[in-house]
RODRENMI-421509 format. One record per residue: residue in three letters; x, y, z of N, C-alpha, C in turn. Coordinates in pm, whole numbers, padded with zeros to 5 digits, always signed. Layout:
BEGIN
ALAXYZXYZXYZ/...
***
This chain:
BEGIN
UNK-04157+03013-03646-04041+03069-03582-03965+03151-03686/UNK-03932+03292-03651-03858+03338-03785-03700+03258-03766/UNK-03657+03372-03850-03468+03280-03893-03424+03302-03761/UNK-03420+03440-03738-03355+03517-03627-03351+03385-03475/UNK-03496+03374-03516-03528+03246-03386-03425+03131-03382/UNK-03500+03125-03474-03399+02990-03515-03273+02992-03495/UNK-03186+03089-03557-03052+03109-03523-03007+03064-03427/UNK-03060+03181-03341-02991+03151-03185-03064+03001-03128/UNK-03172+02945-03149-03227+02804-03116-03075+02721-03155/UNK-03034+02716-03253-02920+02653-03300-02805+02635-03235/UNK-02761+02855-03260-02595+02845-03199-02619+02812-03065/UNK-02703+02774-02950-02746+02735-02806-02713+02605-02817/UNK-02742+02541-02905-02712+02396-02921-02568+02369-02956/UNK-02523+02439-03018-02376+02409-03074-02290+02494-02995/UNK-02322+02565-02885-02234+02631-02770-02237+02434-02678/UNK-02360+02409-02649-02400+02304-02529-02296+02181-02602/UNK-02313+02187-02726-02192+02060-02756-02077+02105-02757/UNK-02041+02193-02771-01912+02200-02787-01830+02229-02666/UNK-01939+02257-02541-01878+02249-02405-01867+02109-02427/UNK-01934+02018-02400-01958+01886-02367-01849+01844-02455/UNK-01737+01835-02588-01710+01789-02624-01552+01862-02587/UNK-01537+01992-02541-01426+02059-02409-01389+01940-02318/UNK-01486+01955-02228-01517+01839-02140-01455+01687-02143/UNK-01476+01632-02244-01453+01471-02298-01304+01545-02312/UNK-01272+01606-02404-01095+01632-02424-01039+01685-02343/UNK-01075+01713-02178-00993+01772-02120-00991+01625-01978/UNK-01112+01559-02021-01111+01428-01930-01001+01333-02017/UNK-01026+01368-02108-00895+01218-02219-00775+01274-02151/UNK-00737+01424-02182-00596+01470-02137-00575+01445-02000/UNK-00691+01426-01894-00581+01358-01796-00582+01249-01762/UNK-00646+01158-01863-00668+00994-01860-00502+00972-01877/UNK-00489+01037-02005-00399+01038-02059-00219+01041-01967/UNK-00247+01159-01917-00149+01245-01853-00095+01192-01663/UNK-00185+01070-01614-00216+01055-01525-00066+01052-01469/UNK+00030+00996-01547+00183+00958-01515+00232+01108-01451/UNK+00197+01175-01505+00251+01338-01491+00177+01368-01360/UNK+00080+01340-01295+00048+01381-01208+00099+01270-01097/UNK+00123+01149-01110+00215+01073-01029+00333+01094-01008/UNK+00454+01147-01090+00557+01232-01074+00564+01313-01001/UNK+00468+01418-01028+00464+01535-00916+00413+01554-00762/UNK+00394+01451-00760+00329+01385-00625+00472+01312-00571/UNK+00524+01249-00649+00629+01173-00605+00733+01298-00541/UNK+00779+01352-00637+00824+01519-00616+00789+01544-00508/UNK+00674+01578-00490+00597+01676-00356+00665+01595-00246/UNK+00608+01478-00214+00651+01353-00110+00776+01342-00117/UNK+00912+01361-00208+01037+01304-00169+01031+01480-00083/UNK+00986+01593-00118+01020+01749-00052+01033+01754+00057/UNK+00870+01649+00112+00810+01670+00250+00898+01578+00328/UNK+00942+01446+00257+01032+01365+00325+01187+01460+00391/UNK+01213+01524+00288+01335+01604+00337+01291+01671+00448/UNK+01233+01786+00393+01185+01855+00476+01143+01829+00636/UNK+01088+01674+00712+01056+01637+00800+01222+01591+00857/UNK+01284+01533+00737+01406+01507+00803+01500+01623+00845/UNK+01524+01704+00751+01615+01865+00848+01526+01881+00969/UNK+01405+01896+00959+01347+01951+01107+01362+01806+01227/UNK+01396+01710+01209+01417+01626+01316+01533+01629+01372/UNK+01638+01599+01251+01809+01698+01267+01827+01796+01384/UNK+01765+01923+01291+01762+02023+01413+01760+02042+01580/UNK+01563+01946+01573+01562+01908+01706+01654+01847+01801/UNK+01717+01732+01711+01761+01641+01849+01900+01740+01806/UNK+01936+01805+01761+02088+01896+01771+02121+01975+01931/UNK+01954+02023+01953+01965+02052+02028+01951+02228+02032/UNK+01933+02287+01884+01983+02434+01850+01857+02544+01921/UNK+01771+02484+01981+01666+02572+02032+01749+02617+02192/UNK+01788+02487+02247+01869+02586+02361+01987+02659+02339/UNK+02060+02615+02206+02174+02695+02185+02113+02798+02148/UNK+02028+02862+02068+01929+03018+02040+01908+03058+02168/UNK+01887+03017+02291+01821+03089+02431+01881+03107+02465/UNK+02073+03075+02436+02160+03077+02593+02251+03227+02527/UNK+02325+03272+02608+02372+03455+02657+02520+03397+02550/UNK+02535+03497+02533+02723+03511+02436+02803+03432+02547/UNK+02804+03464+02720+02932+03375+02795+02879+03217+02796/UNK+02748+03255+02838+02675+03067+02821+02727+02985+02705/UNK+02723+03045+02588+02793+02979+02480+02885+02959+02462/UNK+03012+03062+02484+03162+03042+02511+03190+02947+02603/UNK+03109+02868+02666+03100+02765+02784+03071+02656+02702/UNK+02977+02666+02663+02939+02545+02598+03023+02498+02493/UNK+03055+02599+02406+03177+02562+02357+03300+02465+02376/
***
């Protein structure tokens, strides 16, 4: 095999580990980190909790027939 061969036989090998060893440190960082992704979940879920609660608000308010009814209909309802 000349050098040339060889070379690249090599840096092929030391590209393949050094993914594989990417890999292991980006699996530790979220072994690691798992708290941080439970936070933001918690986050997300208190959003959606709001969020479900204004839109129930709304509903039983009643504001979809107040949007349909005429300027005197409303001065009535009033």
């Amino acid at each position: 095999m000349s050098a040339w061969t060889n070379h690249f036989a090599q840096s092929g090998r030391f590209v393949q580990r050094r993914r594989s060893a990417n890999v292991e440190t980006l699996l530790d960082l979220a072994v690691q980190l798992w708290w941080f992704g439970l936070i933001v979940a918690a986050g997300l879920l208190v959003r959606l909790l709001a969020f479900i609660h204004r839109h129930r608000r709304l509903v039983r308010s009643g504001i979809t027939e107040i949007d349909a009814m005429d300027g005197p209909t409303f001065e009535g309802y009033l």
